[in-house]
Residue frames as a rotation matrix with the C-alpha (Angstrom) as fourth column:
UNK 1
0.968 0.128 0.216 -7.13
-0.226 0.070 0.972 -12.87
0.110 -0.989 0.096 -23.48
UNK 2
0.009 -0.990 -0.143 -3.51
-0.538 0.116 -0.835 -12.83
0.843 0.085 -0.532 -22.41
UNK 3
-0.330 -0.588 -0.739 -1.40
0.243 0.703 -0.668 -14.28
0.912 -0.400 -0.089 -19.71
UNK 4
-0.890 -0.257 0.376 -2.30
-0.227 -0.465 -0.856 -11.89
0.395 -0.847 0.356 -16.85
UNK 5
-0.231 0.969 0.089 -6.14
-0.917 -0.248 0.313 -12.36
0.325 -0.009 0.946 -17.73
UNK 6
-0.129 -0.209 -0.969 -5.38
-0.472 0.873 -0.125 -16.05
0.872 0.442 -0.211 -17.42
UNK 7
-0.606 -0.776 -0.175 -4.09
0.201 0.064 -0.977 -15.79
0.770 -0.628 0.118 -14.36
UNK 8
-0.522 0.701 0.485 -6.89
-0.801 -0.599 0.004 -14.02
0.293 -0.387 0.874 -13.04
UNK 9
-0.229 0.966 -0.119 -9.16
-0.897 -0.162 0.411 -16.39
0.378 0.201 0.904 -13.89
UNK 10
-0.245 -0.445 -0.861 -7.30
0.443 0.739 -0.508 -19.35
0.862 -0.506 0.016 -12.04
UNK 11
-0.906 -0.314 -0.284 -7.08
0.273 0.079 -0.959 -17.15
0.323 -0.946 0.014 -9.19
UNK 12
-0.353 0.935 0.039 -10.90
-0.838 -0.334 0.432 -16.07
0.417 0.120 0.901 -9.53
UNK 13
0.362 0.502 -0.786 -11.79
-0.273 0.863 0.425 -19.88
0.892 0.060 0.449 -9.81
UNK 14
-0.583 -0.694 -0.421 -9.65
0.357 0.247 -0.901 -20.64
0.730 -0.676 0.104 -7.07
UNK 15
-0.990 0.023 0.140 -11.07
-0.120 -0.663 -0.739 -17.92
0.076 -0.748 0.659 -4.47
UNK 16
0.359 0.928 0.097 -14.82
-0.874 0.298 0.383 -19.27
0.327 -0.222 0.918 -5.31
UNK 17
0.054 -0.270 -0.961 -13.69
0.237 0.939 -0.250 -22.73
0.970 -0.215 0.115 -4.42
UNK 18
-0.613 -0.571 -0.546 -12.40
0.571 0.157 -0.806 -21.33
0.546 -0.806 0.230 -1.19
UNK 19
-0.511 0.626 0.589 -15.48
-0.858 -0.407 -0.312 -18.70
0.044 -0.665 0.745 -0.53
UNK 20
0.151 0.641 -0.753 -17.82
-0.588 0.670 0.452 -21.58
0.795 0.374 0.478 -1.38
UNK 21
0.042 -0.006 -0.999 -16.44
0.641 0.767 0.023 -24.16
0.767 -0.641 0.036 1.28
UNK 22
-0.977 0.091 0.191 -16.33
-0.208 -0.564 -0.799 -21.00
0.035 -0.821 0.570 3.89
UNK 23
-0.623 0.719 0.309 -19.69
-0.700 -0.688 0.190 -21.03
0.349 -0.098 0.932 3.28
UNK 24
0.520 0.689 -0.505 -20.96
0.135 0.517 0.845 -24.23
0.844 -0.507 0.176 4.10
UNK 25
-0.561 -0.335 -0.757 -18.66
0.739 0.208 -0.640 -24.36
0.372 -0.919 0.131 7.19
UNK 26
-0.852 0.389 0.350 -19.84
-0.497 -0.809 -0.314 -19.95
0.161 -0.441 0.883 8.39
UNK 27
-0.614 0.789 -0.036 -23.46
-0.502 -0.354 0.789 -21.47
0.609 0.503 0.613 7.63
UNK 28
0.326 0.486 -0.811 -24.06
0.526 0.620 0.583 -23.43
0.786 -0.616 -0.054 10.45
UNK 29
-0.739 -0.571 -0.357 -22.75
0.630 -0.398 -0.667 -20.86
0.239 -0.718 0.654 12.46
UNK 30
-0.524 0.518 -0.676 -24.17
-0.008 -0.797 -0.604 -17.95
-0.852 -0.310 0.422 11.15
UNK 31
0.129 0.313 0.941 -26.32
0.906 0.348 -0.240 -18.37
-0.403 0.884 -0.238 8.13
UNK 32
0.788 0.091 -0.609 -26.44
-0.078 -0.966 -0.245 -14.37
-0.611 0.240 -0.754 7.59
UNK 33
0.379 -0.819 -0.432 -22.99
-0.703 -0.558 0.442 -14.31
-0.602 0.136 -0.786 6.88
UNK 34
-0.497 -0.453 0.741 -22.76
-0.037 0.863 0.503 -17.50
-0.867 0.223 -0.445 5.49
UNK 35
0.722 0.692 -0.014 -25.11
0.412 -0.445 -0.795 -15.91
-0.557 0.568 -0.606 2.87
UNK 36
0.921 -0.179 -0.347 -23.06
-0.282 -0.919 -0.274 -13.28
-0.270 0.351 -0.897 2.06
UNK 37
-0.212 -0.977 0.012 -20.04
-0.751 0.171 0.638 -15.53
-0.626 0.126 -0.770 1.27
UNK 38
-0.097 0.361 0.927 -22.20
0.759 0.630 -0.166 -17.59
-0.644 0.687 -0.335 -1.16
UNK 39
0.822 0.412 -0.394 -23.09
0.094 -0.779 -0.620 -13.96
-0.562 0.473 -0.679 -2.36
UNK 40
0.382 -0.874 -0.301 -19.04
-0.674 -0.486 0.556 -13.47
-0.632 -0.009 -0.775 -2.67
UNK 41
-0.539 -0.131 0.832 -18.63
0.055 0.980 0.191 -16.78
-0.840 0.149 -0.521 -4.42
UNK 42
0.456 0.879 0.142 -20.69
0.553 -0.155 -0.819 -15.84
-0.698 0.452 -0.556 -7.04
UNK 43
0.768 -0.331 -0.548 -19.50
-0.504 -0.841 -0.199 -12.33
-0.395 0.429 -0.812 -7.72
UNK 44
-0.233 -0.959 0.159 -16.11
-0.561 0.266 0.784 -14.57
-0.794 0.093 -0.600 -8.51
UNK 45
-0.565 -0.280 0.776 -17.50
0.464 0.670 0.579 -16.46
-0.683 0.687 -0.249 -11.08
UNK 46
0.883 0.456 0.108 -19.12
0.374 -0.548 -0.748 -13.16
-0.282 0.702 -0.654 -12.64
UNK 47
0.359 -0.852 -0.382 -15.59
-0.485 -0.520 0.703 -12.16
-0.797 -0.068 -0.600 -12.53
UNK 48
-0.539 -0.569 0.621 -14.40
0.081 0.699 0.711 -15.11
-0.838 0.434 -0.331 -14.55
UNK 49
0.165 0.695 0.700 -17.20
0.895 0.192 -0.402 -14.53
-0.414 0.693 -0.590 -16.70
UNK 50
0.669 -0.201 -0.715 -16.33
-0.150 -0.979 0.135 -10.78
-0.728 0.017 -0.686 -17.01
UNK 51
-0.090 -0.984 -0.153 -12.60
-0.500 -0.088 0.861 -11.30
-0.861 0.155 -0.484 -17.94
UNK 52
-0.587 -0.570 0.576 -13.39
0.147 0.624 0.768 -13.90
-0.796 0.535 -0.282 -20.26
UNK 53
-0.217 0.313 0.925 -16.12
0.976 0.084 0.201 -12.38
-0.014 0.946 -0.324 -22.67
UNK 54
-0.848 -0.529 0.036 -15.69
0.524 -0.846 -0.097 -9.00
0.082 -0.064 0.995 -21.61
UNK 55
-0.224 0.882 0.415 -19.33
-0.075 -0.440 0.895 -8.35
0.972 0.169 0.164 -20.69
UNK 56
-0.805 0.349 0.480 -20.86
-0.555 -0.155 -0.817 -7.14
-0.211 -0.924 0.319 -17.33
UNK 57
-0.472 0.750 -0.464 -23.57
0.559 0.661 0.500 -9.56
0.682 -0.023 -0.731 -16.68
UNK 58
-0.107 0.415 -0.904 -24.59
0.973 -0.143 -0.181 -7.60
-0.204 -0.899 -0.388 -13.40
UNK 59
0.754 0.320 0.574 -25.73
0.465 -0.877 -0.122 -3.82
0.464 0.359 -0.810 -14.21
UNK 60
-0.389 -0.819 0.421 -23.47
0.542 -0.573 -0.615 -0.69
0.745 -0.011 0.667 -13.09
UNK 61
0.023 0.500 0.866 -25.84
-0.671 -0.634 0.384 0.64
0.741 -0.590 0.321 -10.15
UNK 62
0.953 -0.167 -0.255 -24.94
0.279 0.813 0.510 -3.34
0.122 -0.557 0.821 -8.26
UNK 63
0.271 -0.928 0.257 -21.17
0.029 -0.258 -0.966 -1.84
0.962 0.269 -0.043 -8.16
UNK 64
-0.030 0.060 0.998 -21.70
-0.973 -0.232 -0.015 -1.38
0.231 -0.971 0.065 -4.23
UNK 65
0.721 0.665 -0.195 -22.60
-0.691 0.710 -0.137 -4.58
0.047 0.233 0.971 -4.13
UNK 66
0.810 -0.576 -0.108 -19.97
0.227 0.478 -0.848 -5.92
0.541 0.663 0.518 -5.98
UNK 67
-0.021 -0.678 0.735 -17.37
-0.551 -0.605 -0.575 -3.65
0.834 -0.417 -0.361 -3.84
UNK 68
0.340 0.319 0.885 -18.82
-0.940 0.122 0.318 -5.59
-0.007 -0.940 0.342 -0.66
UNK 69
0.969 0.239 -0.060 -18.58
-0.245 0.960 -0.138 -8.87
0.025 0.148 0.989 -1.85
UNK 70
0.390 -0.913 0.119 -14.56
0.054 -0.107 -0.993 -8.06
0.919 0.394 0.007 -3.04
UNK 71
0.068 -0.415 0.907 -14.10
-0.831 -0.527 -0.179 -6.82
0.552 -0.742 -0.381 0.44
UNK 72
0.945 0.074 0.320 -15.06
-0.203 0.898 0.390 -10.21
-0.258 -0.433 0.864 1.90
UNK 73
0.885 -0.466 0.004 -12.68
0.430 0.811 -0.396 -12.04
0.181 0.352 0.918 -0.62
UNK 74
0.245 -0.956 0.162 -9.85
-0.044 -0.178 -0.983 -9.37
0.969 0.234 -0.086 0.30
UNK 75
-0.080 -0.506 0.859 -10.08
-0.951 -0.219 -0.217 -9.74
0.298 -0.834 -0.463 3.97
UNK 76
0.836 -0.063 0.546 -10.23
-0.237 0.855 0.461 -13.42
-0.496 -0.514 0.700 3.57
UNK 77
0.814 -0.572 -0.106 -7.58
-0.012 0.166 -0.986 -13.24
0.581 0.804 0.128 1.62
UNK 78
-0.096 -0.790 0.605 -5.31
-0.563 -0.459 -0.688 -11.34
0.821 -0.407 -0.401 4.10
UNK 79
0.761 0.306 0.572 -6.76
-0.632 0.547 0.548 -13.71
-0.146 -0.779 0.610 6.96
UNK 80
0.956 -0.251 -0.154 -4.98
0.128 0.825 -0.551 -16.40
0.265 0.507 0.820 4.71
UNK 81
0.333 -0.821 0.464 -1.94
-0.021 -0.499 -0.867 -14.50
0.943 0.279 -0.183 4.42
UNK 82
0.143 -0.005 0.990 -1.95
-0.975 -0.171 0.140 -13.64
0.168 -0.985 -0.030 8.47
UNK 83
0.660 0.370 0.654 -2.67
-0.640 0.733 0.231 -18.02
-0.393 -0.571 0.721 9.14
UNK 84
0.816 -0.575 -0.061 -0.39
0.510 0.766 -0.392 -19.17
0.272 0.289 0.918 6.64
UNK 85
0.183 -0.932 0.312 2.85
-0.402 -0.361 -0.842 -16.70
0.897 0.029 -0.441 7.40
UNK 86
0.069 -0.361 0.930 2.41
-0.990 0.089 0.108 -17.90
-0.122 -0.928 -0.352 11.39
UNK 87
0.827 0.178 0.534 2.03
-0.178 0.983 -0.052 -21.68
-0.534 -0.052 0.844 10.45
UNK 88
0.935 -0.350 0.055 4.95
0.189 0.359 -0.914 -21.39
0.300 0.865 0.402 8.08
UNK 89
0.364 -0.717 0.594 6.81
-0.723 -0.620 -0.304 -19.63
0.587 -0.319 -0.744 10.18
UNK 90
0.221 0.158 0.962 6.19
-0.951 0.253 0.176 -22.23
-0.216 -0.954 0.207 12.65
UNK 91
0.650 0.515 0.559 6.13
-0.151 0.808 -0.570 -25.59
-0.745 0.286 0.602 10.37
UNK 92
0.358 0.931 -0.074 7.85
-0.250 0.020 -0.968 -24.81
-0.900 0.365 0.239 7.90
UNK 93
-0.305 0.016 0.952 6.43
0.554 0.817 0.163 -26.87
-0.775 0.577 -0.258 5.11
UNK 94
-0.980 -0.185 -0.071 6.22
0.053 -0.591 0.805 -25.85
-0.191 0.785 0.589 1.52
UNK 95
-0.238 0.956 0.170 2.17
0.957 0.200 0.211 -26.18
0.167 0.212 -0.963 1.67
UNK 96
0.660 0.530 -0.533 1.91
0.546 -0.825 -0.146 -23.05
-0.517 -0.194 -0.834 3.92
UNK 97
-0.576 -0.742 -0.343 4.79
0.152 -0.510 0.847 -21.24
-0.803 0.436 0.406 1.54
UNK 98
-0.888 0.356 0.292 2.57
0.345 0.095 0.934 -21.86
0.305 0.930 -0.207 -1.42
UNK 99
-0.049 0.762 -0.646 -0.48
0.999 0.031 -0.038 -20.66
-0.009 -0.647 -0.763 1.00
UNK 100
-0.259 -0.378 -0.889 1.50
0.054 -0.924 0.378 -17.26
-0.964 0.049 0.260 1.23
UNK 101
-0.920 -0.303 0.248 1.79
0.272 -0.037 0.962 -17.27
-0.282 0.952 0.116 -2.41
UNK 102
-0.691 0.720 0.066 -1.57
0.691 0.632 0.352 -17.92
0.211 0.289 -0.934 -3.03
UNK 103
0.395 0.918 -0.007 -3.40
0.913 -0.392 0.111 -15.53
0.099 -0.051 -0.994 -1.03
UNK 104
-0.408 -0.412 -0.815 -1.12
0.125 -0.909 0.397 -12.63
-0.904 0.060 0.423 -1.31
UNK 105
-0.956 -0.190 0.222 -2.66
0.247 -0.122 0.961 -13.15
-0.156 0.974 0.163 -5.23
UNK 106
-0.636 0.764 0.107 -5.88
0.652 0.458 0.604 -13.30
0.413 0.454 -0.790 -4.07
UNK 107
0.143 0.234 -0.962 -5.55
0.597 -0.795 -0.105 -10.19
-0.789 -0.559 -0.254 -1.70
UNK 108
-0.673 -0.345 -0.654 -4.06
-0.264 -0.714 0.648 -8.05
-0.691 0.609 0.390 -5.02
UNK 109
-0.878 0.216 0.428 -6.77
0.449 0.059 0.892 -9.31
0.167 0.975 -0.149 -6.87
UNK 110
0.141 0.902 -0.409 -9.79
0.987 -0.161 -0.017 -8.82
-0.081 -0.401 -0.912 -5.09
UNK 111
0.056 -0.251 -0.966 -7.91
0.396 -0.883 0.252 -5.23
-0.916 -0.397 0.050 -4.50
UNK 112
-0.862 -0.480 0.162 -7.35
0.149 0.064 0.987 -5.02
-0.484 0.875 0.016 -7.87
UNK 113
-0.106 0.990 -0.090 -11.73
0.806 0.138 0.576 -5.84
0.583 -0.011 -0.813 -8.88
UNK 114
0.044 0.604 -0.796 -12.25
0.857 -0.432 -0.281 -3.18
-0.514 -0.669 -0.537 -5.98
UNK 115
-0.706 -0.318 -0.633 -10.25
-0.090 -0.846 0.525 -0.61
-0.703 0.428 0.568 -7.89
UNK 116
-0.993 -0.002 0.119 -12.02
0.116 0.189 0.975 -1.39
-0.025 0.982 -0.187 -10.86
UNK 117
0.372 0.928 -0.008 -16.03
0.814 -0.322 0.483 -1.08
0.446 -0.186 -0.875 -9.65
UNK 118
-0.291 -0.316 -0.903 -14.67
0.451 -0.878 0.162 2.19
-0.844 -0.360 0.398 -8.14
UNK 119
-0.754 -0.634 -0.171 -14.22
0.101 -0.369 0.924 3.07
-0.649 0.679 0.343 -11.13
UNK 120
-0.966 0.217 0.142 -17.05
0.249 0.620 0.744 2.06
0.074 0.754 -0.653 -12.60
UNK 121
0.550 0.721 -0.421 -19.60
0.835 -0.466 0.294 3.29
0.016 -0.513 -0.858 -10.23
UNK 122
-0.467 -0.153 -0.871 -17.83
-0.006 -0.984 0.175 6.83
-0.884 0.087 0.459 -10.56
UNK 123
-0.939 0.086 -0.332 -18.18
-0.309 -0.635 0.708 7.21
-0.149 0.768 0.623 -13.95
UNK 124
-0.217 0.973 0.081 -21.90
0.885 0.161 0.436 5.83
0.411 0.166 -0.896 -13.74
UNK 125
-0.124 0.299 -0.946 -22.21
0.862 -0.440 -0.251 8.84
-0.491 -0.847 -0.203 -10.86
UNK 126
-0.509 -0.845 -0.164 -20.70
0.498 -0.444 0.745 11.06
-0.702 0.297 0.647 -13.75
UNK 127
-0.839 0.524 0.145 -22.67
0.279 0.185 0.942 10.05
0.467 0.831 -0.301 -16.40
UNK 128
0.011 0.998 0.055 -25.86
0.934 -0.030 0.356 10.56
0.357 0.048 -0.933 -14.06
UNK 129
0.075 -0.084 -0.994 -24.63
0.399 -0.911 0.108 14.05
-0.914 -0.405 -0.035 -12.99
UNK 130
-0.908 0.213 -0.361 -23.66
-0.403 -0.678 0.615 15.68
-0.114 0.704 0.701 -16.71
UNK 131
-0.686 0.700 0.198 -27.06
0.550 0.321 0.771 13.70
0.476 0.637 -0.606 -17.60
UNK 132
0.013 0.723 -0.690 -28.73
0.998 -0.052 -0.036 15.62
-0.062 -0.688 -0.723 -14.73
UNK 133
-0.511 -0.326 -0.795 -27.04
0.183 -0.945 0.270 19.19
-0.840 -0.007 0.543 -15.20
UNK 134
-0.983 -0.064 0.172 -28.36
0.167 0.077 0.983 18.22
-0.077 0.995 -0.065 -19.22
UNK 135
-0.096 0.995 -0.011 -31.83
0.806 0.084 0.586 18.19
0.584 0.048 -0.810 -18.36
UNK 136
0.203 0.143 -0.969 -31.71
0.807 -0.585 0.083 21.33
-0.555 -0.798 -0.234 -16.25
UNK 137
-0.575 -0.384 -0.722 -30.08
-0.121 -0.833 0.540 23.02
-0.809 0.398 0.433 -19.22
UNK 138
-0.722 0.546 0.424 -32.77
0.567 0.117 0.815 21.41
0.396 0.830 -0.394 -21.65
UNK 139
0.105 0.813 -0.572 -35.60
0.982 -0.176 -0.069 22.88
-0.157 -0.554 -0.817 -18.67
UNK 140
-0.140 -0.276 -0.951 -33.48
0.161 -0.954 0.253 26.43
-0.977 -0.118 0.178 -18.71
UNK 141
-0.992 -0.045 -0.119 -33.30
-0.082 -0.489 0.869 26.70
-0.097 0.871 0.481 -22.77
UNK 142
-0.675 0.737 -0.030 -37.51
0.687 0.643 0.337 25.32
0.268 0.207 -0.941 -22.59
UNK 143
0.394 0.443 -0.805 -38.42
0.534 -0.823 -0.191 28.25
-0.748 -0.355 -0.561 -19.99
UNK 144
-0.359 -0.347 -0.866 -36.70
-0.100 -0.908 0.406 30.60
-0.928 0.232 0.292 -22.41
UNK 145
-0.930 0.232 0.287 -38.05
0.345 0.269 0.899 29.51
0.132 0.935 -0.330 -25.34
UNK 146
-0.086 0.978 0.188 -41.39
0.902 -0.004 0.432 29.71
0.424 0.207 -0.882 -24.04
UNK 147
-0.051 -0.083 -0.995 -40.64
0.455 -0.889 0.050 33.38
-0.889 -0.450 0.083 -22.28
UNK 148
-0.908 -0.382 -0.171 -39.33
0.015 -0.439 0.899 34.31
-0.418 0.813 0.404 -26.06
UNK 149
-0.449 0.809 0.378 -42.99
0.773 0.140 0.619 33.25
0.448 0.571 -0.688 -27.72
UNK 150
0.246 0.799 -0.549 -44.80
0.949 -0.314 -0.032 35.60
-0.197 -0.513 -0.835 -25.38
């Protein structure tokens, strides 16, 4: 695990901390949605769990899933970005400077995780297309085989 992976996994830990307390606040609001940022919270510490023993805990057909959940954490990210640049502008104090900082890393990661289940759920799509074309060409060489006996 190098430096960058490190780095991640701060800002991983970091961004569940911050879905995590959205959620209790969203959840008296809206519980739905306050769900679905506990959901997002989560997916961040499969992340951390990812990066650091290099195993998918969550299957390759939950990629959608997973893609949703990222989307949350990048458009709270950019929220961040958007609340701290006008408060800093306004204020400013090195809290919302480090605020910028912060969730510009946590918009390029999340973006970063989206790229990456892209990626992932293609080549599953891949893998179940040549695996499908395979079994059409096992059905085609099966009919001919049994044409040939007659």
């Amino acid at each position: 695990m190098g430096v960058g992976d490190t780095i991640r996994v701060v800002i991983n830990s970091i961004s569940f901390f911050i879905l995590l307390a959205l959620a209790y606040y969203i959840f008296r609001i809206n519980p739905l949605i306050g769900v679905i940022f506990v959901l997002a919270s989560v997916d961040q510490i499969e992340d951390v769990y990812r990066i650091t023993t290099g195993k998918h805990p969550i299957p390759a057909y939950l990629a959608p899933f997973d893609i949703i959940f990222e989307t949350v954490l990048t458009l709270t990210g950019l929220f961040m970005l958007i609340i701290s640049v006008v408060y800093w502008y306004s204020f400013e104090s090195w809290f919302f400077a480090t605020l910028v900082v912060i969730s510009v890393a946590i918009t390029l990661c999340a973006i970063s995780d989206i790229v990456d289940d892209v990626k992932v759920f293609s080549g599953k799509l891949a893998l179940s297309a040549e695996a499908s074309k395979a079994s059409l060409l096992e059905k085609e060489i099966e009919s001919f085989r049994f044409f040939r006996k007659l």
